[in-house]
C-alpha positions in Angstrom: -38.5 -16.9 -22.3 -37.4 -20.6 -21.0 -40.8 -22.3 -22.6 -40.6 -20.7 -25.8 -36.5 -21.7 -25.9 -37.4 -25.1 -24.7 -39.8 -25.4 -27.6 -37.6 -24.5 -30.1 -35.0 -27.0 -28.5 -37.7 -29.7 -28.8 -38.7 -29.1 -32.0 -35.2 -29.2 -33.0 -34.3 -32.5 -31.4 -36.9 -34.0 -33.6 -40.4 -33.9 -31.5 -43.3 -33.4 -33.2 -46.1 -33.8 -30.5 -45.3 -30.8 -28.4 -48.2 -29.7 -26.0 -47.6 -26.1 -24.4 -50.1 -23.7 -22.9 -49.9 -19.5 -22.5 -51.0 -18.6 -18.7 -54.0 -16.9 -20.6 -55.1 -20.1 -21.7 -54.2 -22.5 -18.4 -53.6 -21.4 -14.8 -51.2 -23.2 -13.3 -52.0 -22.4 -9.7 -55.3 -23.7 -10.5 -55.7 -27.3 -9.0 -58.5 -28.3 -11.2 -57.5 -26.8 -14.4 -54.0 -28.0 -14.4 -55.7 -31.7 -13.6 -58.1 -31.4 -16.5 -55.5 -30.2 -18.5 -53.5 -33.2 -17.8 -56.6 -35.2 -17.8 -57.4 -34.7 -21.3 -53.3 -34.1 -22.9 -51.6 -37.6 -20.7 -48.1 -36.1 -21.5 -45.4 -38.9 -21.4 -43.0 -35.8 -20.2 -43.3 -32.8 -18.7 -41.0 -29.5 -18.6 -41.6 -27.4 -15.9 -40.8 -24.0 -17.1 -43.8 -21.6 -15.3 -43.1 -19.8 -12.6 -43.3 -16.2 -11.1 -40.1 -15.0 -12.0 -38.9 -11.1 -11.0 -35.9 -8.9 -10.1 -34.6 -8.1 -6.5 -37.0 -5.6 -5.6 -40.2 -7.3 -6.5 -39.0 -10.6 -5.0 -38.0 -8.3 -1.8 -41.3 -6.9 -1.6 -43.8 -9.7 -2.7 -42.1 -13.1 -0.6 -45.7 -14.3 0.2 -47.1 -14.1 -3.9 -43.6 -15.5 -5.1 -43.5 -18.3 -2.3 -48.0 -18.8 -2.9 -47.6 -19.1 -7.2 -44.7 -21.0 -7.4 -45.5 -24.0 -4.7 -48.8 -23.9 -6.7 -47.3 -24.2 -10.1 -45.1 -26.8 -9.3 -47.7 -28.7 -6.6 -50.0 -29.0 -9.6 -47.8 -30.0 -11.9 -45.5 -32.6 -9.8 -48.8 -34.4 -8.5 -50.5 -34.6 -11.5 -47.6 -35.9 -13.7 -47.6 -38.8 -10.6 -51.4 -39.2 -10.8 -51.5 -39.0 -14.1 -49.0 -41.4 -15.2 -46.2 -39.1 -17.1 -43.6 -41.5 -17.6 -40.9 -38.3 -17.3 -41.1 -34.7 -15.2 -37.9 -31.8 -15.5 -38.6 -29.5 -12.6 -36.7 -26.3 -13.4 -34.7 -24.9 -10.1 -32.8 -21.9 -9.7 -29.2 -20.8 -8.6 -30.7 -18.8 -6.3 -31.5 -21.8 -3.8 -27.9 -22.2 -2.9 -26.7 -20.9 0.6 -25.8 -17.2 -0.2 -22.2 -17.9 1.6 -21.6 -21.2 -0.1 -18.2 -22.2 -1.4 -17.7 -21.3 -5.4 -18.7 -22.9 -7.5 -21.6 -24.4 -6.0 -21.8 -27.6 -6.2 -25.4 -29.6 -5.8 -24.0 -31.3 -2.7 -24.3 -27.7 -0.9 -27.6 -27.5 -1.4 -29.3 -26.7 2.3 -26.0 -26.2 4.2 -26.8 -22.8 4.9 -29.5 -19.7 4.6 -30.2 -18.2 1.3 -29.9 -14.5 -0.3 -32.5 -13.0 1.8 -33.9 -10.8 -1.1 -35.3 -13.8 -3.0 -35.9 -16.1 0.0 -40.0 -17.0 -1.1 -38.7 -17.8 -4.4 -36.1 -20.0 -3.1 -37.7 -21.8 -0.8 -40.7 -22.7 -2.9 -37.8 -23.9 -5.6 -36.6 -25.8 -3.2 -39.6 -27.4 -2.1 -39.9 -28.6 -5.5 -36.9 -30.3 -5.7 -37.7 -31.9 -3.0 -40.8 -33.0 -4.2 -39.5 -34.1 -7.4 -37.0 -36.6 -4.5 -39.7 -37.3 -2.3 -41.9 -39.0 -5.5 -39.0 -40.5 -6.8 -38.5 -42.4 -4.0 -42.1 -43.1 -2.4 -43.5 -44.0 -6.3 -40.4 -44.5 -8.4 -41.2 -41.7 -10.5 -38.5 -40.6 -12.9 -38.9 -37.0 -11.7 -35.5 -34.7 -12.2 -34.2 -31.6 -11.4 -32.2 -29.3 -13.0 -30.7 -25.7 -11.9 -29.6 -23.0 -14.4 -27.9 -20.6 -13.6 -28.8 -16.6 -14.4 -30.3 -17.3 -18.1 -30.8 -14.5 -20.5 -31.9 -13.8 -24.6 -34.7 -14.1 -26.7 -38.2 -13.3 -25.1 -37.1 -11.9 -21.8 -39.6 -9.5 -19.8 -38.3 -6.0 -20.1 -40.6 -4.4 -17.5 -38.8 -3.2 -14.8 -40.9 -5.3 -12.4 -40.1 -8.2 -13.6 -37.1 -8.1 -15.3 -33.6 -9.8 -14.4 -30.5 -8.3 -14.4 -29.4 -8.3 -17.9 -33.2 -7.3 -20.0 -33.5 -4.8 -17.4 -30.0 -3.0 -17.9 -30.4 -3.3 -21.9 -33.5 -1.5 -21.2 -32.3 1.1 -19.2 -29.2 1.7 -21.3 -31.2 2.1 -24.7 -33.9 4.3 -23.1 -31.1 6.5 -21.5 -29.3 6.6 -24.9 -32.8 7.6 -26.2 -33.7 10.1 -24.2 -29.9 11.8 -24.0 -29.6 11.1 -20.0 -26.7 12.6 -18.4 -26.3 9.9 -16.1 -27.8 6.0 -15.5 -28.0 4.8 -11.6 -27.7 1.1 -10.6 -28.4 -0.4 -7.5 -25.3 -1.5 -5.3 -21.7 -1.4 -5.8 -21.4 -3.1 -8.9 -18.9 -6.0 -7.3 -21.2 -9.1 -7.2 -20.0 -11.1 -9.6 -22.8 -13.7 -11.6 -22.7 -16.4 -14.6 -24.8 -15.8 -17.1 -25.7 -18.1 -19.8 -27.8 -18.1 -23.3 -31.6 -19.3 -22.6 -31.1 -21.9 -26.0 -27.9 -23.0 -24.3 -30.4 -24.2 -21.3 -33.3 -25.3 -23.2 -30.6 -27.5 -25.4 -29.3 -28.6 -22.1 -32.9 -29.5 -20.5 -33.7 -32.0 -23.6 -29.9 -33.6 -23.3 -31.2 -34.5 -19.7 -34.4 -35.9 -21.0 -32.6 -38.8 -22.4 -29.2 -38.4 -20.6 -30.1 -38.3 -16.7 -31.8 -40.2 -14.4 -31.2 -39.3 -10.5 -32.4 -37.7 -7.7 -29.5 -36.0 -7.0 -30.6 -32.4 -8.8 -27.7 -31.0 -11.5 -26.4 -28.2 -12.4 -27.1 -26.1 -15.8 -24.1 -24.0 -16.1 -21.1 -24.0 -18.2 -21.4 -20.0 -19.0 -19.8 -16.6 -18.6 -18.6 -14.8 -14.9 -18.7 -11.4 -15.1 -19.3 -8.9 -12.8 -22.7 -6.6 -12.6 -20.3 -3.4 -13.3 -18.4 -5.1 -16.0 -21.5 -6.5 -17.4 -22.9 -2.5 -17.6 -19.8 -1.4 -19.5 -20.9 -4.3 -22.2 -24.5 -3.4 -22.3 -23.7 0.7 -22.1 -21.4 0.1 -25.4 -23.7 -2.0 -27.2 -26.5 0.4 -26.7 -24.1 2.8 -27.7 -24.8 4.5 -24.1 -21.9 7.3 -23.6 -23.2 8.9 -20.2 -22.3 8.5 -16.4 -22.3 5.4 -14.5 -23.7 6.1 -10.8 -23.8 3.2 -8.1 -26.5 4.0 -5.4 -24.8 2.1 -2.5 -26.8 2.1 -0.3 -29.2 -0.8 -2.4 -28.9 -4.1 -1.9 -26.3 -6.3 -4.5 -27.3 -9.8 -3.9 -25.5 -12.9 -3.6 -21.5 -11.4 -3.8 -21.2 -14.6 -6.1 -23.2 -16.9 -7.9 -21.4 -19.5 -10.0 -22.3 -23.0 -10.3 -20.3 -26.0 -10.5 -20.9 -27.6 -14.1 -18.9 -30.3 -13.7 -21.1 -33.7 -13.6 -23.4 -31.9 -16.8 -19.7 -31.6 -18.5 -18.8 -35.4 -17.6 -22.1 -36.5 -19.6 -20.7 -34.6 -22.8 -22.7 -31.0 -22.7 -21.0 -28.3 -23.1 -23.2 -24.6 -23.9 -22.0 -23.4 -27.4 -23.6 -20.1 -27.7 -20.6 -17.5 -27.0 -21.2 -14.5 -24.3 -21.2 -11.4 -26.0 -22.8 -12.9 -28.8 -25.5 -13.9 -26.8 -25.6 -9.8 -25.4 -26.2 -9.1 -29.3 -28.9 -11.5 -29.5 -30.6 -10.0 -26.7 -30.6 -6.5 -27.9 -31.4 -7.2 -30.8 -34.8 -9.0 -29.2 -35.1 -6.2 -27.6 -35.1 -3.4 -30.2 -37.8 -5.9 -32.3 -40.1 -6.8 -30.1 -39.8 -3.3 -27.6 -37.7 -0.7 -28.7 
């Protein structure tokens, strides 16, 4: 979802010599290939986008492949733009490598002052470790290496399996199914209270080549800007929209996350970015990717 988005934000913004891979065609995790690839393509910049990406229960229940796949993705990649000579690198964090108890917003200074959301912990701390990467080369090789963290992204392209789908795919696909198949009744995990920010995927990607020209630091910044709404307000959207007229049931005794997850967008506001893609309009845009490319 975030590569194609950042493609379309590059190719808007007037580059012509975009180089991009499908993990059919290059495996990251693969020391060799990703050198070869970088070998042969000497990219002035690199986007770091891949990743092994899921929902709460498969990053609950697979910490070792989500921790393994993304310190290789990112290893490869954040060495080989250094040994190869790429004059600029975007890693891509997460808003799930704040402290789960940190003060709201989150601003990038609260970065490791506490533990994070258990349920996503491999994922975390292998984002993390690229970040700090990304700080570490900067500073030992004065490599313009940045790093940015979005904050819960959603629209065009998502996964839709329920394995690997985030919050927002994975309820449009419940929803519409359970409109489908005339349920009675949808269950969702928790209590419904967590409250998250959610913004459009081409409000990201247009943020991540604003950065390419606009920042230069070590300090990593925030990707935010968006909507807070929370996960039981956000299925009375998605149930309308799907035109879903059933029962909502919370199963309680499931995990909800973070209780909060907003992030501070102040210092990407003070360069002059601001997202322009509204909230529920985004919603529309997504189920309406979802009934063309699924449904």
């Amino acid at each position: 979802m975030v590569g194609r988005a950042l493609w379309l934000a590059l190719e808007s913004a007037g580059f012509t010599q975009i180089i991009g891979r499908t993990r059919a065609e290059l495996d990251l995790r693969e020391t060799a290939a990703t050198d070869a690839f970088l070998q042969s393509e000497k990219p002035d910049v690199i986007l770091i986008a891949a990743a092994k990406v899921g929902g709460i229960e498969a990053n609950r229940t697979q910490p070792a492949d989500f921790l393994f796949d993304n310190l290789q993705i990112q290893t490869n990649l954040i060495h080989g733009a250094y040994t190869h000579q790429t004059g600029k690198l975007l890693f891509l964090g997460s808003a799930c490598i704040y402290p789960r108890l940190a003060e709201q917003p989150m601003r990038e200074d609260s970065l490791f002052t506490g533990r994070v959301e258990p349920t996503n912990e491999g994922y975390a701390a292998a984002k993390l470790a690229g970040l700090k990467m990304c700080q570490a080369y900067r500073e030992q090789h004065d490599c313009d290496f940045i790093t940015a963290i979005p904050t819960n992204l959603f629209g065009r392209h998502d996964h839709y399996e329920p394995e690997r789908s985030h919050v927002i795919p994975a309820l449009i696909a419940k929803y519409h199914t359970a409109k489908a198949n005339g349920e009675a009744s949808v269950t969702n995990w928790g209590t419904g209270a967590p409250q998250r920010e959610f913004l459009t995927v081409d409000d990201a990607a247009a943020a991540c080549v604003f950065l390419l020209d606009n920042y230069s630091a070590a300090e990593p910044i925030n990707i935010a800007g968006g909507t807070e709404v929370s996960i039981r307000n956000l299925n009375e959207k998605i149930a309308a929209l799907t035109g879903y007229t059933g029962a909502v049931e919370w199963d309680t005794k499931k995990p909800d996350g973070m209780p909060r997850k907003l992030l501070d967008s102040t210092r990407l506001a003070a360069l002059g970015w601001h997202p322009k893609i509204n909230f529920d309009d985004g919603l529309k845009m997504a189920y309406e990717d979802y009934c063309a490319r699924v449904a």
